[in-house]
C-alpha positions in Angstrom: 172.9 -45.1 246.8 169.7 -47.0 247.5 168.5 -43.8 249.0 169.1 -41.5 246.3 167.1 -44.0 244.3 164.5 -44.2 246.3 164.2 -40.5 246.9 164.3 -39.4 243.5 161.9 -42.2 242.8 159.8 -40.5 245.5 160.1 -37.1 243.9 159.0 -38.5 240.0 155.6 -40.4 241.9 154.6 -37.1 243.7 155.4 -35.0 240.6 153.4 -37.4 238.2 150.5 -37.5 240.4 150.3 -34.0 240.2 150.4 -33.4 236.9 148.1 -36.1 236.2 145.3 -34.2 238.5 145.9 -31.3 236.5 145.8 -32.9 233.5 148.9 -33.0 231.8 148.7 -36.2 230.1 148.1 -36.9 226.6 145.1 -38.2 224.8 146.3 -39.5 221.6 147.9 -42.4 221.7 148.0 -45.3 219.3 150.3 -47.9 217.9 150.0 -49.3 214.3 149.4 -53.2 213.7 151.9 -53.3 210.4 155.0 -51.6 210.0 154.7 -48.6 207.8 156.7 -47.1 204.9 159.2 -44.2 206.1 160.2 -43.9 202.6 158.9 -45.3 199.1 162.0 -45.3 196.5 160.5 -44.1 193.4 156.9 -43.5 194.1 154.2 -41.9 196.9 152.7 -43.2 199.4 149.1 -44.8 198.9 147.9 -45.0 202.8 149.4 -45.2 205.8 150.7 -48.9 205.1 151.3 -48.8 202.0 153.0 -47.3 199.0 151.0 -46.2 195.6 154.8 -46.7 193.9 158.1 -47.7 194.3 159.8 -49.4 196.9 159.0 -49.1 200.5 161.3 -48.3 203.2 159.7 -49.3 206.3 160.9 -48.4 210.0 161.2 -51.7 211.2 163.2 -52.2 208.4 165.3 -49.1 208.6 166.2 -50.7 212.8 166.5 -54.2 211.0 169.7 -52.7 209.2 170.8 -50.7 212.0 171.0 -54.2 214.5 172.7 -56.2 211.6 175.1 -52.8 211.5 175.6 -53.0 215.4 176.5 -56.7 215.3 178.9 -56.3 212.3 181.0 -53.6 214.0 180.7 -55.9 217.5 182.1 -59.0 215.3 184.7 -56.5 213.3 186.0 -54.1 216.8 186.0 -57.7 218.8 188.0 -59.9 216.3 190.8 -57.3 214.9 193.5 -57.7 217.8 192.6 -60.9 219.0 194.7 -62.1 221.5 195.5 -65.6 223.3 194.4 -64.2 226.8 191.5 -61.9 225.9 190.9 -58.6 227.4 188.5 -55.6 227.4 185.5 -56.1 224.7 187.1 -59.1 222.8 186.6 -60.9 226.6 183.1 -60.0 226.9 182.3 -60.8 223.4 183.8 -64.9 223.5 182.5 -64.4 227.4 178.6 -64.4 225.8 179.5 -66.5 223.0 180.3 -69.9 225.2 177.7 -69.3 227.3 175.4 -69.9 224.8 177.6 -72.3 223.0 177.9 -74.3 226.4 174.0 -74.5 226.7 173.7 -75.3 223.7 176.5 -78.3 223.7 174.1 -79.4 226.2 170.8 -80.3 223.9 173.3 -81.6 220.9 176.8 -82.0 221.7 177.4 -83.5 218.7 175.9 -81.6 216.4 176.2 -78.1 218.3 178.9 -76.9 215.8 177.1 -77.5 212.9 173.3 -76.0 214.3 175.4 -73.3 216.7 176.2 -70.3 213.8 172.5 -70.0 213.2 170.8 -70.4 216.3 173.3 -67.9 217.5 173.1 -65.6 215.2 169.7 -65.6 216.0 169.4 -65.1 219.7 171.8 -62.0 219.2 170.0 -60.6 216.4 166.9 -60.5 218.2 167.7 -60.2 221.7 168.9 -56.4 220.1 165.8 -56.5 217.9 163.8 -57.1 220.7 165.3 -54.3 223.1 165.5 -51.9 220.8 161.7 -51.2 221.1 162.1 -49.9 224.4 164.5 -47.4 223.5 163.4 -43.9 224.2 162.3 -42.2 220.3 162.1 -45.4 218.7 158.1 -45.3 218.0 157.4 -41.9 219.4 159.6 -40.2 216.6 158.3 -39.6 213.3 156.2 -37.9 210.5 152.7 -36.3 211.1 150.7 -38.0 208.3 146.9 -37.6 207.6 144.9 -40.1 209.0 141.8 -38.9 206.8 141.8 -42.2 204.4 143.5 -44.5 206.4 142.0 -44.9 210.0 141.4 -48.7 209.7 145.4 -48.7 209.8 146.2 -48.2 213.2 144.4 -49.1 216.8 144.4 -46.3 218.6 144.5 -46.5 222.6 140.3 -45.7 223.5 140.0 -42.6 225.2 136.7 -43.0 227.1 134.5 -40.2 227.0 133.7 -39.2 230.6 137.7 -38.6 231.5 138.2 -36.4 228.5 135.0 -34.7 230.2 136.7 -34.4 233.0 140.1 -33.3 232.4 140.2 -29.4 232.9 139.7 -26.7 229.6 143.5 -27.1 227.4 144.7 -29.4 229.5 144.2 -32.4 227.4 145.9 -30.4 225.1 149.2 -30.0 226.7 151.3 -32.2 224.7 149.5 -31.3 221.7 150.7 -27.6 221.9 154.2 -28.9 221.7 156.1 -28.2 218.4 156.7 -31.7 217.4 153.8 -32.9 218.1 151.0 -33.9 215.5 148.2 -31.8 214.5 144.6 -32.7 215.1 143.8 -35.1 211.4 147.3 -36.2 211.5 148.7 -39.5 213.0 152.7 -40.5 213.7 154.1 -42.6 211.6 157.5 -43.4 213.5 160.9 -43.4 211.8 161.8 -46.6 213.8 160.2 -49.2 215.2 161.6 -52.6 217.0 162.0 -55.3 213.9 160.1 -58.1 215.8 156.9 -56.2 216.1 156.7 -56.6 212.1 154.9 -60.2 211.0 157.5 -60.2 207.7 160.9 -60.3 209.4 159.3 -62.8 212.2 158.1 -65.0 209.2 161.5 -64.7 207.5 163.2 -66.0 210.1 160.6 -68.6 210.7 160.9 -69.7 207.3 165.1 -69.4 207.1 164.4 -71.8 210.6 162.3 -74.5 209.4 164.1 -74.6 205.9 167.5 -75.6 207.9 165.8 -77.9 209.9 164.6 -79.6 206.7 167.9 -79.1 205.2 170.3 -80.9 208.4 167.3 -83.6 208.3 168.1 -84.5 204.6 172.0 -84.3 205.0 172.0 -87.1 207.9 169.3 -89.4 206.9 169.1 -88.9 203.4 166.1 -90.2 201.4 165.4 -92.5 205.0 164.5 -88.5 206.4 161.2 -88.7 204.6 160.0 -92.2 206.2 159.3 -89.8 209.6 156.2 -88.2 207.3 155.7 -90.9 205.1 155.7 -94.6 206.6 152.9 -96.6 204.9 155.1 -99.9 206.3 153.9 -100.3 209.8 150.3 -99.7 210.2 147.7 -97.0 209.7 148.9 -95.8 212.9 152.0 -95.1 212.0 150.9 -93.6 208.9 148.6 -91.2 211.0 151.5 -89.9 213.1 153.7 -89.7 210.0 150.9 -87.0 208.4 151.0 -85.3 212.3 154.8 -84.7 211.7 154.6 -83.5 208.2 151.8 -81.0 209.3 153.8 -80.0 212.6 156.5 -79.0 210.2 154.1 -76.4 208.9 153.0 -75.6 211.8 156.0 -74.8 213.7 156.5 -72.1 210.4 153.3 -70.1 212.6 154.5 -70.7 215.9 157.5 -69.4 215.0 156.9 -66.6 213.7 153.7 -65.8 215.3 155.2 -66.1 218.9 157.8 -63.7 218.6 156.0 -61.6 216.6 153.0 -61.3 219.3 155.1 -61.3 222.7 156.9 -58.2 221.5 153.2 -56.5 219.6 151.5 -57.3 222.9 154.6 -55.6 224.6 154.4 -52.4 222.7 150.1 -52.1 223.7 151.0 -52.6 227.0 152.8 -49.9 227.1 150.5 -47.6 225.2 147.9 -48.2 227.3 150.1 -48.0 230.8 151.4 -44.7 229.2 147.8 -43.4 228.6 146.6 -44.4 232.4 150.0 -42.9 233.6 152.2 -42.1 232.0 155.2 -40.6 234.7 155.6 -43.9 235.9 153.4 -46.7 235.8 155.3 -47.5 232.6 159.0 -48.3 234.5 157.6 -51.7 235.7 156.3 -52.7 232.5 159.5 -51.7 230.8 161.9 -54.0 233.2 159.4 -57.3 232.1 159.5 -56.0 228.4 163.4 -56.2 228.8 162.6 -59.5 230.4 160.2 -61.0 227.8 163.0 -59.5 225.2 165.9 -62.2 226.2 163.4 -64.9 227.1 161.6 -64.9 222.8 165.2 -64.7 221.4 166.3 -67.5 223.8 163.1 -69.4 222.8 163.4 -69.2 219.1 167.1 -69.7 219.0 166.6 -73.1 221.5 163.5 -74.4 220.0 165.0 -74.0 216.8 168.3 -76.0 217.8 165.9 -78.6 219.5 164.2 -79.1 216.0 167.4 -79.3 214.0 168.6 -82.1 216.5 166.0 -83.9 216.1 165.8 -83.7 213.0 168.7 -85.5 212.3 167.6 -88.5 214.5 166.8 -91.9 212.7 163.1 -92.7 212.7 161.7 -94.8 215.5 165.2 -94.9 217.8 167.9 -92.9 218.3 171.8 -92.8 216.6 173.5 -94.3 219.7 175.8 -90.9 220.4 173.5 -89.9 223.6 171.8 -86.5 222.2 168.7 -87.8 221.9 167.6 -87.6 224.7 168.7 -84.2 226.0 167.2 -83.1 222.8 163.8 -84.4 223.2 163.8 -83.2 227.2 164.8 -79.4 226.1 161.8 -79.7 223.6 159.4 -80.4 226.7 
C-alpha cells in the first residue's frame, strides 16, 4: 500500500513539474478579505461586498446553515434508536462527546455540566466550520462578477511581471480557456466559503462567549461578581488591577474573535499563494496543517472559553474550597 502511495505520488510530482515548465498554471488568483453576497433578497447588488438593496445572502453564511444542518441530522440519526450498549454511529457520536466532556471535567469538574453544552457546541460547530474551507469547490465555485468598480474588494495573489514574461504565448491562458472559468474584467465570487474566514460569525460567537461568561459570573457571585472590576476597598493597587480585569473582559471579545478569524484567513492565502507557485502539489502539505490548525482554533476557543467561565465563577481574591481553581487557572496558562 505504502508503495502505491508513493508511486502515484511519484507520478503527480513528475506530471506537475511538467506542466508547470510548459506553463499550465494559472495566473489569476485571489481571495476576498469579507465574505460577499451570493444573493440579496429583494434588491441588487451594489459592489462586490455589498448589496444596493435587500437582504444579503452571503457564502459564508449559506456554509454557516449547511454545518448547523449537518450537526442537526448527526444529533437527530445519532439519538433516534438509542440503545443501552451503543453501536455503529450512535457509538462514535457519545465516543467524541466524553472525550471532550472528560477534558473538560478536568479544568471544572464542578461546573463542567453547566459550561459543557456551549463550549461543546462550539468546538463541533467549528472544527466543521473550520474544515470545510478545505473542501474541494468551496471557494473556487462561483459567479463571474465585474471587478470594474470594485477592485479595492479583494487582494489578489501578485503576479510578478518577469514570470508572466516568461511563460510561453497561451499558456498562461490555459485555465482561462476553460468554460467555467472567468472572463478577463470579471472576478469569482464563490457560492461557499468556510464560516470562520468571515469577521461577523467570529465576532458573534465571541460576543455569545464573553456574554456567558458574564452571565455564570453573576449567577454565582451575585452583586460580590462586580468587586473583581471594581474594589476601591483595598488600595489603589487593587483598584488598578480591578480596571485591568474590566478591560481584559473587552479584550478577550477581540481575541476571540480575531484569533479564529485570522488563523483560518491566513490559511486560505497560504494556499492561494502555494497554489499560484505550484499548484499540482506544493498545496497537499499545506492542506494536512490547515486540517491541523482547524481542530487546534475550535479546541482553543471552546477551552479558553470554559477556562473563563470557571473562573468567572471564582470568589474574588481566593478560591471556593471545591478544588477547580486551580486546574482552571493552570489550563489558562
Amino acid at each position: 500500500m505504502r508503495n502505491r502511495i508513493l508511486t502515484a505520488t511519484g507520478i503527480f510530482l513528475v506530471l506537475g513539474v511538467i506542466l508547470y515548465i510548459i506553463g499550465f498554471r494559472s495566473t489569476k488568483l485571489h481571495i476576498s478579505v469579507v465574505a460577499e453576497p451570493v444573493i440579496c433578497l429583494g434588491g441588487a447588488r451594489a459592489t462586490l461586498e455589498t448589496c444596493a438593496s435587500g437582504f444579503p445572502i452571503t457564502n459564508s453564511l449559506i456554509v454557516t446553515v449547511i454545518v448547523l444542518v449537518l450537526l442537526v441530522l448527526a444529533i437527530v440519526f445519532g439519538t433516534r434508536n438509542m440503545q443501552l450498549v451503543p453501536r455503529g454511529f450512535q457509538n462514535t457520536l457519545e465516543a467524541l462527546v466524553e472525550v471532550f466532556y472528560n477534558f473538560a471535567q478536568g479544568i471544572d469538574r464542578k461546573n463542567v455540566t453547566k459550561f459543557f453544552p456551549f463550549c461543546a457546541s462550539a468546538f463541533f460547530f467549528m472544527l466543521i466550520a473550520n474544515i470545510s474551507g478545505l473542501i474541494p469547490g468551496v471557494g473556487s465555485i462561483g459567479a463571474c462578477v465585474p471587478t470594474a468598480e470594485h477592485k479595492e474588494a479583494a487582494i489578489v495573489a501578485p503576479v510578478p511581471d518577469v514570470a508572466m514574461a516568461e511563460e510561453p504565448a497561451g499558456a498562461a491562458d490555459f485555465f482561462a480557456a476553460w468554460p467555467l472559468a472567468c472572463e478577463k474584467g470579471t472576478t469569482l465570487v464563490p457560492y461557499l466559503r468556510a464560516p470562520s474566514a468571515d469577521l461577523n460569525m467570529t465576532l458573534a460567537w465571541a460576543l455569545i462567549s464573553v456574554g456567558l461568561i458574564q452571565y455564570f459570573g453573576f449567577q454565582a457571585l451575585g452583586a460580590a461578581y462586580l468587586t473583581k472590576f471594581f474594589n476601591f476597598r483595598d488600595g489603589a493597587m487593587a483598584t488598578f488591577v480591578g480596571l485591568l480585569e474590566l478591560i481584559s473582559e473587552f479584550v478577550r471579545i477581540v481575541a476571540f474573535a480575531f484569533r479564529l478569524f485570522g488563523n483560518i484567513f491566513a490559511g486560505e492565502v497560504i494556499l492561494v499563494v502555494m497554489a499560484f507557485l505550484f499548484p499540482y502539489l506544493l498545496p497537499a502539505p499545506f492542506y494536512a496543517f490547515e486540517l491541523f490548525v482547524a481542530f487546534i482554533q475550535a479546541l482553543i476557543f471552546a477551552v479558553l472559553s470554559l477556562v473563563f467561565m470557571s473562573l468567572a465563577t471564582e470568589a474574588h481574591g481566593g478560591h471556593d474550597g471545591h478544588g477547580h481553581g486551580e486546574s482552571a487557572a493552570g489550563a489558562g496558562h
